[in-house]
Every structure is written in C-alpha cells, then in structure tokens.
C-alpha positions as CSV (number, residue, x, y, z in Angstrom):
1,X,28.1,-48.4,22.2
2,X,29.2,-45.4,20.2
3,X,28.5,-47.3,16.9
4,X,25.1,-48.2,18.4
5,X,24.4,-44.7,19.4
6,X,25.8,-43.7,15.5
7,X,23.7,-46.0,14.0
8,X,20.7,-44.9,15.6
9,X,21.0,-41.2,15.4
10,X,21.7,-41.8,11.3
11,X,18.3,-43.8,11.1
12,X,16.2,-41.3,13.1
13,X,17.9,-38.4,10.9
14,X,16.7,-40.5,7.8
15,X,13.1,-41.3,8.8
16,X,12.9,-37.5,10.9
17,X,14.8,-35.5,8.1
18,X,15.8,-37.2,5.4
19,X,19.3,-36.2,5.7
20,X,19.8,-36.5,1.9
21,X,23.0,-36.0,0.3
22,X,22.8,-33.0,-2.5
23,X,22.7,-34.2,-6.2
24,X,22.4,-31.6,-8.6
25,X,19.3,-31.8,-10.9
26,X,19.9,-32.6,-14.8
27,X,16.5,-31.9,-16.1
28,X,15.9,-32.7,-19.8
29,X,14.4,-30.9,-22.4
30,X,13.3,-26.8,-21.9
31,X,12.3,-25.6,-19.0
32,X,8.9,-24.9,-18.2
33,X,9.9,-21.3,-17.1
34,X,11.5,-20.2,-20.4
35,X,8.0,-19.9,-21.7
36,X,7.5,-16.7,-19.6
37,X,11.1,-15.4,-20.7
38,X,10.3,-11.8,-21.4
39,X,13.0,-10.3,-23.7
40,X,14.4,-6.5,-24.2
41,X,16.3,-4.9,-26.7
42,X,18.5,-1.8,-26.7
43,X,19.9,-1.2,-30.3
44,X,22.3,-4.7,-30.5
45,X,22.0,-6.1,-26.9
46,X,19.3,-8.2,-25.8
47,X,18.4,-9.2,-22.2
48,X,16.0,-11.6,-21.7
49,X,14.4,-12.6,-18.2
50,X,11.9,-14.6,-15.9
51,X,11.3,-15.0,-12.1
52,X,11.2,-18.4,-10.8
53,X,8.6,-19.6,-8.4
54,X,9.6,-21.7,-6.0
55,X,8.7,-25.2,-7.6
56,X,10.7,-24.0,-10.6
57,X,13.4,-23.2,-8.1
58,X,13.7,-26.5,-7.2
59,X,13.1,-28.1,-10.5
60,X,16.3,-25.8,-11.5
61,X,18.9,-26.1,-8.8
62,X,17.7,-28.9,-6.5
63,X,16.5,-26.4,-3.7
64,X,13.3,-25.0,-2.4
65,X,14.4,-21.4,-1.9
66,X,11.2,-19.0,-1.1
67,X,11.3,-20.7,2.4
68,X,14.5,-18.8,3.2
69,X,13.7,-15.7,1.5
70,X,15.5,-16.4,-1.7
71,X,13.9,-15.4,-5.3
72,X,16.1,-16.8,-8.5
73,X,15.9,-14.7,-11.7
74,X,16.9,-16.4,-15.3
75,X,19.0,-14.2,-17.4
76,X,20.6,-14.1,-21.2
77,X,22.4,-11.3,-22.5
78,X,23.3,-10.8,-26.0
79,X,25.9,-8.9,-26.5
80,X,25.9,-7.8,-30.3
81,X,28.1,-5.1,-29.8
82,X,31.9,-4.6,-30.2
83,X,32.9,-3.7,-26.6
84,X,32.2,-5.1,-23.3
85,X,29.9,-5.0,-20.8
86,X,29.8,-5.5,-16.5
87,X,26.4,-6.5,-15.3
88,X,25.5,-4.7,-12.1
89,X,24.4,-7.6,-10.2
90,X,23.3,-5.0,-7.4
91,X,20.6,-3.3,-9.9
92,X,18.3,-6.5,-10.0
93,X,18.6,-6.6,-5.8
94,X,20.7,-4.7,-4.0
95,X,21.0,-6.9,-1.3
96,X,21.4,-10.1,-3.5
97,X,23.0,-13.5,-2.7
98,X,26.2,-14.6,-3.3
99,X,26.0,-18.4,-5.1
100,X,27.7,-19.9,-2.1
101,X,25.3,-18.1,0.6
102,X,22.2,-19.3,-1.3
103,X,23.6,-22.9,-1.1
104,X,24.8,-22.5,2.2
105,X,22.0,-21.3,4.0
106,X,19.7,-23.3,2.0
107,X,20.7,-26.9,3.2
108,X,18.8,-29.3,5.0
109,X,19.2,-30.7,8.5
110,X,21.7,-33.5,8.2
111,X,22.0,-32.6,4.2
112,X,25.2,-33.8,2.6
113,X,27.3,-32.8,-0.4
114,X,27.2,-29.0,0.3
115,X,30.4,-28.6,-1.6
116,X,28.8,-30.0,-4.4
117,X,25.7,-28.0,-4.0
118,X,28.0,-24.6,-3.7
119,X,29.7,-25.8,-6.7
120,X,26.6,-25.9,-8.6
121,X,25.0,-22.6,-7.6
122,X,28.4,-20.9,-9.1
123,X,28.1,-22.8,-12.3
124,X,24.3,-21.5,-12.5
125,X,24.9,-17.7,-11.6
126,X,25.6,-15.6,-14.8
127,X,28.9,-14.2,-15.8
128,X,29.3,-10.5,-14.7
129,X,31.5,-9.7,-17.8
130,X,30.0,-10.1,-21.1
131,X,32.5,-9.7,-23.9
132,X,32.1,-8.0,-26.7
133,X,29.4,-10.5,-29.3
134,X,29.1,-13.1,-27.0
135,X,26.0,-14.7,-24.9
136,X,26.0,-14.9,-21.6
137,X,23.3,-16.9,-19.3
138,X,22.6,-17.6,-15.7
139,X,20.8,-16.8,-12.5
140,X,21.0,-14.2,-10.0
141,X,19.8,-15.1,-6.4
142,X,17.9,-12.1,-5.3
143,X,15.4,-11.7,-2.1
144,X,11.8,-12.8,-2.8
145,X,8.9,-10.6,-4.0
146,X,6.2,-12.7,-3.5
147,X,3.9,-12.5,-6.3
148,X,5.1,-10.2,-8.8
149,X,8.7,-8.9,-9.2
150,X,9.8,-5.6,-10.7
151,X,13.6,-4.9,-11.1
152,X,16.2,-3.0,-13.6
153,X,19.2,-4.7,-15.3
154,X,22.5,-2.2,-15.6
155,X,24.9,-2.9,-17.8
156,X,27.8,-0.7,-17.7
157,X,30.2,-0.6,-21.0
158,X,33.3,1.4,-22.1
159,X,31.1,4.2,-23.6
160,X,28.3,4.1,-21.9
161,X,25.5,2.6,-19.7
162,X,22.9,-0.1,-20.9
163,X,19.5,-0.2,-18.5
164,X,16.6,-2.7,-19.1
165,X,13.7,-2.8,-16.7
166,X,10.8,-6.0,-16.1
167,X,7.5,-6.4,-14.1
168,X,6.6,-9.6,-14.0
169,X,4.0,-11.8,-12.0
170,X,5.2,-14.9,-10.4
171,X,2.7,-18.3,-10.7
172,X,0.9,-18.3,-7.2
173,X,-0.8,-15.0,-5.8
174,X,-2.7,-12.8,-7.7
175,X,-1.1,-8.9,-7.6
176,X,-3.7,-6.2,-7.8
177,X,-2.2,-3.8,-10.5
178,X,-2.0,-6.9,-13.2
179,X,-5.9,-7.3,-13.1
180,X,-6.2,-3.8,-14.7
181,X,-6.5,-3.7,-18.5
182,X,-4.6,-0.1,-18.2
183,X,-4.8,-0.2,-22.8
184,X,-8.7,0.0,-22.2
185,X,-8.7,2.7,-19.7
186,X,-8.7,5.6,-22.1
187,X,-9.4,5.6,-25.7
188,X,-6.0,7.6,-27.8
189,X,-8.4,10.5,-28.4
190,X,-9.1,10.9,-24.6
191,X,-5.3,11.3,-23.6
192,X,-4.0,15.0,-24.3
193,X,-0.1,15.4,-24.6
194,X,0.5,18.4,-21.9
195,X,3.0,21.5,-22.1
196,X,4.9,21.9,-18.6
197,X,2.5,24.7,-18.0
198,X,-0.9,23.3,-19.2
199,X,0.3,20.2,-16.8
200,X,0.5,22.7,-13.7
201,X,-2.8,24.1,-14.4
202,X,-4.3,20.4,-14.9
203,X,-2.5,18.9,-11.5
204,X,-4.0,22.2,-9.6
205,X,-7.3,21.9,-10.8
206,X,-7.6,18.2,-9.7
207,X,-10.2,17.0,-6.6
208,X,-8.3,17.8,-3.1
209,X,-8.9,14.0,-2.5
210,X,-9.5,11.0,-3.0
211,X,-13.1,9.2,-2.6
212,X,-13.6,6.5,0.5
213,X,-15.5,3.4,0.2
214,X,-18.9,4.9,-0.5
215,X,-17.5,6.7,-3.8
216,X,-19.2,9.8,-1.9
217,X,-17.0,11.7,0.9
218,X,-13.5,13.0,0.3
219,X,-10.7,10.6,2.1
220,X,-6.8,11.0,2.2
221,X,-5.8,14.1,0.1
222,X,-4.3,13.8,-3.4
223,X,-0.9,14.7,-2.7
224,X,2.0,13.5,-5.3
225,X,2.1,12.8,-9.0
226,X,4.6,10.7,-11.0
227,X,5.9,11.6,-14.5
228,X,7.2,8.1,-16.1
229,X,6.0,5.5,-17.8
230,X,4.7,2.7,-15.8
231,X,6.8,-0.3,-16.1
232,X,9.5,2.3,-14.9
233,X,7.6,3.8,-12.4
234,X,7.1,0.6,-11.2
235,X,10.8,-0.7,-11.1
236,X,12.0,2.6,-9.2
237,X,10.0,2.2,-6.5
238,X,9.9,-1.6,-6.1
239,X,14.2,-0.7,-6.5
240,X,13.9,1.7,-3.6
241,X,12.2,-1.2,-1.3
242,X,8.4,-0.7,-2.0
243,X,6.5,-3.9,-2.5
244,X,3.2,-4.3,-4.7
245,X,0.0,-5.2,-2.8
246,X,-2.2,-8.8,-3.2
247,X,-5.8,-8.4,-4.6
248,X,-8.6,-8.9,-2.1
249,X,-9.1,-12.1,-1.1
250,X,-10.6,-14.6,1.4
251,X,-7.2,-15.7,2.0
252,X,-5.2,-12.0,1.9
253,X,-7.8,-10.8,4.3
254,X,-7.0,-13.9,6.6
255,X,-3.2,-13.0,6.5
256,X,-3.8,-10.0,7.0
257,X,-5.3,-10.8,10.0
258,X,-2.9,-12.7,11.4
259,X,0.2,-10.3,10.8
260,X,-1.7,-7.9,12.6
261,X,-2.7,-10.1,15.4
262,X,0.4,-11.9,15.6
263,X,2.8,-10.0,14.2
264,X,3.9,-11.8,11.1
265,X,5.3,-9.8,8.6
266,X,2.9,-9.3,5.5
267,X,4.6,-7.6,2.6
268,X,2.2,-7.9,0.1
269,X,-0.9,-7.1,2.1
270,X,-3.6,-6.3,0.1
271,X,-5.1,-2.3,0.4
272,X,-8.1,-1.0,0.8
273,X,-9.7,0.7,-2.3
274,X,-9.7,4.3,-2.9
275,X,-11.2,6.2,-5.7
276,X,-10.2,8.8,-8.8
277,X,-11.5,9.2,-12.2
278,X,-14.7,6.4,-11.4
279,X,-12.5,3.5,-10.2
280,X,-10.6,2.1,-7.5
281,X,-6.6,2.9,-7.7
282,X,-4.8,1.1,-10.3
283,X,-1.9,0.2,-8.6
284,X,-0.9,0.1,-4.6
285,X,2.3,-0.4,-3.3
286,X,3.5,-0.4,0.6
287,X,6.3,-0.5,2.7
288,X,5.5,-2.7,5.9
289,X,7.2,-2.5,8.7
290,X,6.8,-6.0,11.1
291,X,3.3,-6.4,10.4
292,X,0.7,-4.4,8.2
293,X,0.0,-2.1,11.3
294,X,3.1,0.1,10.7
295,X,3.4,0.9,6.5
296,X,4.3,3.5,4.2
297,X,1.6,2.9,1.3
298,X,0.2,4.7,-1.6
299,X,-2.2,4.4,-4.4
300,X,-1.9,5.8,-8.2
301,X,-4.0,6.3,-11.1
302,X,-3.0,6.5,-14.4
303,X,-4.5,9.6,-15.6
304,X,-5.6,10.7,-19.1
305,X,-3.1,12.6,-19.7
306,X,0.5,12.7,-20.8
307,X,3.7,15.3,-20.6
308,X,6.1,15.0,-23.2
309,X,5.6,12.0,-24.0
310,X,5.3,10.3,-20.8
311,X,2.4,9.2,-18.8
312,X,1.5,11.0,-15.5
313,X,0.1,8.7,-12.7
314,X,-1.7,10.9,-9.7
315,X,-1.4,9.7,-6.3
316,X,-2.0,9.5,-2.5
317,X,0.2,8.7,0.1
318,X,0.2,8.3,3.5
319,X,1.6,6.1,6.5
320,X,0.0,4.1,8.9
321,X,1.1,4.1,12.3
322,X,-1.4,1.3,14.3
323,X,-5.0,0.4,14.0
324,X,-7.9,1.7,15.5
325,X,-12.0,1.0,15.6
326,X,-14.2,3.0,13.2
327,X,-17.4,3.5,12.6
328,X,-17.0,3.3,8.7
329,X,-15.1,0.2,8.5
330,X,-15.2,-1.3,12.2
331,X,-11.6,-1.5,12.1
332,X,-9.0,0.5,10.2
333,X,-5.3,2.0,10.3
334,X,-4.8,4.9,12.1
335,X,-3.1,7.5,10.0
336,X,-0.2,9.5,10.8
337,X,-2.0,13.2,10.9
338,X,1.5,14.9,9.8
339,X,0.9,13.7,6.1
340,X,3.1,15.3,4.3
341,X,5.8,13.0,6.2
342,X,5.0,10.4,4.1
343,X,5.1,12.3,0.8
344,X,8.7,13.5,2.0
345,X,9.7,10.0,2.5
346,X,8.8,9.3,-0.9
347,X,11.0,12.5,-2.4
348,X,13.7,11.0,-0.5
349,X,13.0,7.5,-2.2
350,X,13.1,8.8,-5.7
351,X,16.0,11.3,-5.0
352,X,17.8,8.2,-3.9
353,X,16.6,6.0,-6.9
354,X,19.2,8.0,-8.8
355,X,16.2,7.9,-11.6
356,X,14.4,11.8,-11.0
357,X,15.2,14.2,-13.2
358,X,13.1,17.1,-11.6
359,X,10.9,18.0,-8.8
360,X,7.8,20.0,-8.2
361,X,5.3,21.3,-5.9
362,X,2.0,22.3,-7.3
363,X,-1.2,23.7,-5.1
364,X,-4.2,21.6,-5.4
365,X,-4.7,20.0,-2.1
366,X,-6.0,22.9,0.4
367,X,-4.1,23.5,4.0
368,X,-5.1,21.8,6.8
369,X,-4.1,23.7,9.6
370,X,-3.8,22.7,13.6
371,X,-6.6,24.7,14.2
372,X,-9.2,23.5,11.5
373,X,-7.8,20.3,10.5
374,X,-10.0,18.0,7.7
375,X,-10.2,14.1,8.5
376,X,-10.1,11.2,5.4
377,X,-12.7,8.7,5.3
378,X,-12.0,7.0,8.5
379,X,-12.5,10.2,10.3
380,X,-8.3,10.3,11.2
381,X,-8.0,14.1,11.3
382,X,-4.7,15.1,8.7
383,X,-2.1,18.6,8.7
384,X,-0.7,19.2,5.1
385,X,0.5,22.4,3.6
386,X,-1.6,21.9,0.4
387,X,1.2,21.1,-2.0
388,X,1.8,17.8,-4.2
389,X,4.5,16.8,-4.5
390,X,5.6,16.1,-8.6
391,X,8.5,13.4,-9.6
392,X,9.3,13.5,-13.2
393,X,11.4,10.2,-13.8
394,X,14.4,9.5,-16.1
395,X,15.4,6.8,-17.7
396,X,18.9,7.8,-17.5
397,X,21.4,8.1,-14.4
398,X,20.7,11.3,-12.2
399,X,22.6,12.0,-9.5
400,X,21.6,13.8,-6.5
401,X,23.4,17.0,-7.5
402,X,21.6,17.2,-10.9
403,X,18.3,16.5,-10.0
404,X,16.7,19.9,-11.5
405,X,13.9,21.9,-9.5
406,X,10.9,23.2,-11.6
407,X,9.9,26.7,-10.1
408,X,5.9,26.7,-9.2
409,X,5.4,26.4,-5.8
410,X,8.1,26.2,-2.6
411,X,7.0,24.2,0.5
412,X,6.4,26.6,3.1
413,X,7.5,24.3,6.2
414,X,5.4,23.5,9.7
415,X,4.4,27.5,10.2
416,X,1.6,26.1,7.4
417,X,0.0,23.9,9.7
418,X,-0.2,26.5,12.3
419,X,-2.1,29.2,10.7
420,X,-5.8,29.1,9.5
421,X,-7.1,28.3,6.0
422,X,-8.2,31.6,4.0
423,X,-11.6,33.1,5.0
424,X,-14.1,31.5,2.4
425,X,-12.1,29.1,1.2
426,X,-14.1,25.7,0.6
427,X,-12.4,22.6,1.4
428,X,-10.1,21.4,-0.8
429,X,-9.2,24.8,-3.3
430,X,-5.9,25.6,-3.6
C-alpha cells in the first residue's frame, strides 16, 4: 500500500509540479547579457557590470529568480594595481543574498539536487578579495529593482578606497528618467558655472513652485536642490532605498490601480507629471509603502546651471499619505500638509548615504503659515517655513560628523507655521 501511495504521489508531483532535479546550466558561447556590460575605470582597476533580467537569470544559473525578489548583477574587476582589494558586497545591496539563501529559497516544490544547486550559486558569486593584478568575476544576488537598477561598487584597499557607481535599465519596463535626452536639454553656452554665492542668489530667485497639469497654477512648492552629478545622484538615493518610477502607461496605470485597490505593493509606480523650466520632471523617484497610497516621492530637474563643476538638479518633495477625490484629477493623493517632513526625511537619507558633503537652507519658497496656508494643484492645503533644503554630494566617504554646514539660512522650527506671512508679501517671495 505505501509503495502504491509513493508511487502515486511521485506521479502527481511530476504532472502537478514537475519535481525536477536541479542540473546546473552549461550554456555555450557568450552570453547575451555581456553585450550590455557597462565598464568603469579608476586609474588601473576596472569594474565592469550588467543587471540580469529574469530570463537571463535563468539562462545563467538554472533559476527564475524575480519571482522571489532576487535581482543577479554580473561583475569583473581588474585589478591592475599592486595591492589588494575587499569588495564591499553590501555597497551594491545592502541587504543582499548570500549564494546559499538564493538557491535555497529559490527551489521548486518537490525540486531535487539542492546541494548541487547551492554548490553552483557559490561557484557563480564573485570573489570578495581581489589580489593585487588579478581578475576577478562573478555575481552578486541582490533584491530586485524592477526596471532599472542604480547601485555603487566599494572597493576598499590598503591605501585607500575605490568607488564605481551604474544606472542601468533592465529589458522589460520602460523607466521614466531614461526617455529624457538630458545632452539636448541645454546647449554648453546655456549652462553657467556658479560661485557658492551667485548659486544662493539663483536657488532664491527660483518660482515658489512647481506647475500642475495645466502648465498654469502653482502646485507643491519647490523645496530642495541636489548638487552632484546625475548618475551619482541617482545611485545615493536609489542606495538609501528610493526606487525610480515607470513611464505612463496603459499597463502602469492598471497596476497602479490595483495596488491601490488591493493593496499590492507597487514600487515603481509611475508619477504624475509636474512642471519646471517648460517640461515635465526629469526624473521621479518614490518610496512606497504597501501600496502607492502611502509614498515618500519627488521630482528633479536638471537645471541650467552648474557649481563647481557639478550639476545642480532642483526639486519637489512631498509624501503622500492616502487618496482622495478631486476636482482637477477626479482622484488624487492626499498630501501630507506638514511638508517640510518630507524634505527632512530626505536630509536624513543623504546624511545617512555617507555621500553629503554639506548642507543648506536657502529662502525661495514663501511661509505658509496655519493661518493662511497655500494649497498645490489638487487643492491639498500645505505648512512650510519657506526654506529649501540644498545637498551638495561627494563622491568621497563623509561621515556624519564631517558633513560641513554652509551658513545662509537656519530653519526656524514649527513657531514658522504659526505666525502670518509678511503684510504685502505675494505668494511665493521669499
């Protein structure tokens, strides 16, 4: 009877599951992913790298891993140099699997040859020491970013400390910020290299806001501004837990939908579009709670300027806290009035980045007090003390106790939303 029952339960595992024992893939030839490898070069190391999607995943290791959250990156570092180097495996994903957990968790109902399967995903994963001239090669099994990935690679030496930094788009969804052409935005002899002062001047003479749907009436205030070039702007904050935003489409829209209806969790939601300078924002990132009704989310602009050097990307910020009807758009996000909350939260996020070299407040906004409080585009009434906040980036290690402060303005704390705006003061001056 028991070898009956055996014998059944094995066939109805085949036809149901498959129950397939693991066999590691051999593919021959290149593999189609290496023809996205994106390489970078700091004096005589090299590391090269690509984001697999999930077909390539299981071209490469056997696996479908995006179904359980997992997101394989390709590395080789060349290491020209005469002393050693540690990769930080935590810079690419802090919370990154271990070989053995990715194979673990990934088996199939019934699947055997897991210790084979293990085996293999610690063959695959890169070395964490790379000797002095030597190659190393590998994967790390990070958590997916659905779409496009942004992420740093640390390598720490004897003397000192390597960092190399990717955005990269992953084949399937279509991220918003990699359909702008951001080298035909300004011609060279519209951008104007800025002193520290003449940048102060240009942040506080910028609009209060930002411009809703119709292009017409002032929505969320312009409240923060980001010194750094973009592909590092870009890794810091997707390193700090933000995630970019989908483009606008039929099938966005619809999941969009359904994570608010149903409460699916929607990273990548796509975003509304704002406006500055003409256009809608150039990038958008979010941080989503269990759905897309609960998100920290901004928008930035590249502007046409720079500051020593480095580009300066203007920005709003704000958090949404449920949904609500509206007359503009029938249904919106509510907004979380206290809206300098959100542009704290963000200080604390590049504080903790361990990437900001200095911070700044700078006038530009306008108060909006209790008592005579302005509303965004939606009509959501907003409180801010009229500062924005300014992050100037480093591409270097800062720690929290050597971030520097730049003197211009001092956030006067809550009284500011008590008191009433000056007499005569149009909405939106400083």
């Amino acid at each position: 009877m028991l070898r009956i029952y055996a014998g059944t339960l094995g066939f109805v595992c085949a036809i149901t599951f498959g129950c397939a024992s693991y066999t590691p893939p051999n593919p021959s030839g290149s593999p189609e992913y290496l023809r996205r490898i994106e390489s970078k070069l700091d004096r005589n190391v090299q590391v090269s790298a690509v984001v697999l999607s999930d077909e390539e995943s299981e071209k490469a290791l056997g696996t479908r891993l995006a179904r359980i959250g997992i997101q394989p990156i390709w590395l080789e570092i060349e290491n020209r140099d005469d002393q050693e180097f540690i990769l930080m495996l935590n810079s690419l994903d802090a919370n990154y699997f271990s070989p053995s957990e990715a194979a673990w968790i990934s088996r199939g109902f019934g699947e055997s040859g897991i210790d084979g399967k293990v085996e293999h995903f610690f063959e695959m994963q890169i070395p964490v020491i790379i000797g002095p001239n030597s190659t190393a090669k590998g994967f790390v099994y990070t958590n997916l970013d659905p779409g496009g990935k942004a992420f740093g690679v640390t390598l720490v030496g004897d003397r000192e400390l390597r960092r190399f930094e990717f955005a990269q788009e992953i084949p399937g969804l279509q991220m918003d910020w990699m359909q702008v052409d951001f080298d035909s935005l300004y011609s060279p002899s519209e951008i104007e290299d800025l002193e520290i002062k003449e940048l102060r001047a240009y942040l506080e003479a910028l609009p209060c806001c930002v411009l809703g749907g119709d292009r017409e009436t002032p929505g969320d205030p312009l409240n923060i501004v980001i010194v750094g070039d973009g592909l590092h702007v870009l890794a810091v904050l997707v390193r700090m837990g933000w995630d970019m935003t989908e483009t606008i489409t039929q099938s966005s829209v619809w999941r969009t939908i359904k994570s608010s209806v149903f409460g699916v969790q929607y990273r990548t939601s796509p975003v509304s579009p704002l406006y500055l300078f003409d256009r809608a924002q150039d990038v958008a990132l979010q941080k989503a709670r269990g759905t897309v009704d609960e998100r920290n989310h901004m928008r930035l602009w590249l502007a046409p300027i720079t500051s020593d050097g480095q580009e300066v990307w203007v920005g709003q910020i704000s958090r949404d806290i449920g949904v609500k009807l509206s007359s503009k758009t029938l249904i919106t996000h509510k907004v979380d009035p206290i809206i300098d909350e959100s542009r704290m939260a963000l200080l604390f996020d590049a504080a903790a980045s361990q990437s900001t070299k200095q911070i700044a407040f700078v006038k530009g906004v306008g108060v909006s007090s209790y008592s005579a409080p302005r509303t965004n585009y939606t009509l959501d009434p907003y409180y801010t003390d009229g500062l924005r906040l300014v992050l100037f980036l480093s591409g270097e290690f800062i720690a929290l106790d050597h971030i520097g402060w730049v003197d211009w303005e001092t956030p006067p704390g809550p009284e500011a939303y008590l008191r009433e705006p000056p007499a005569k003061s149009p909405e939106g001056s400083q």
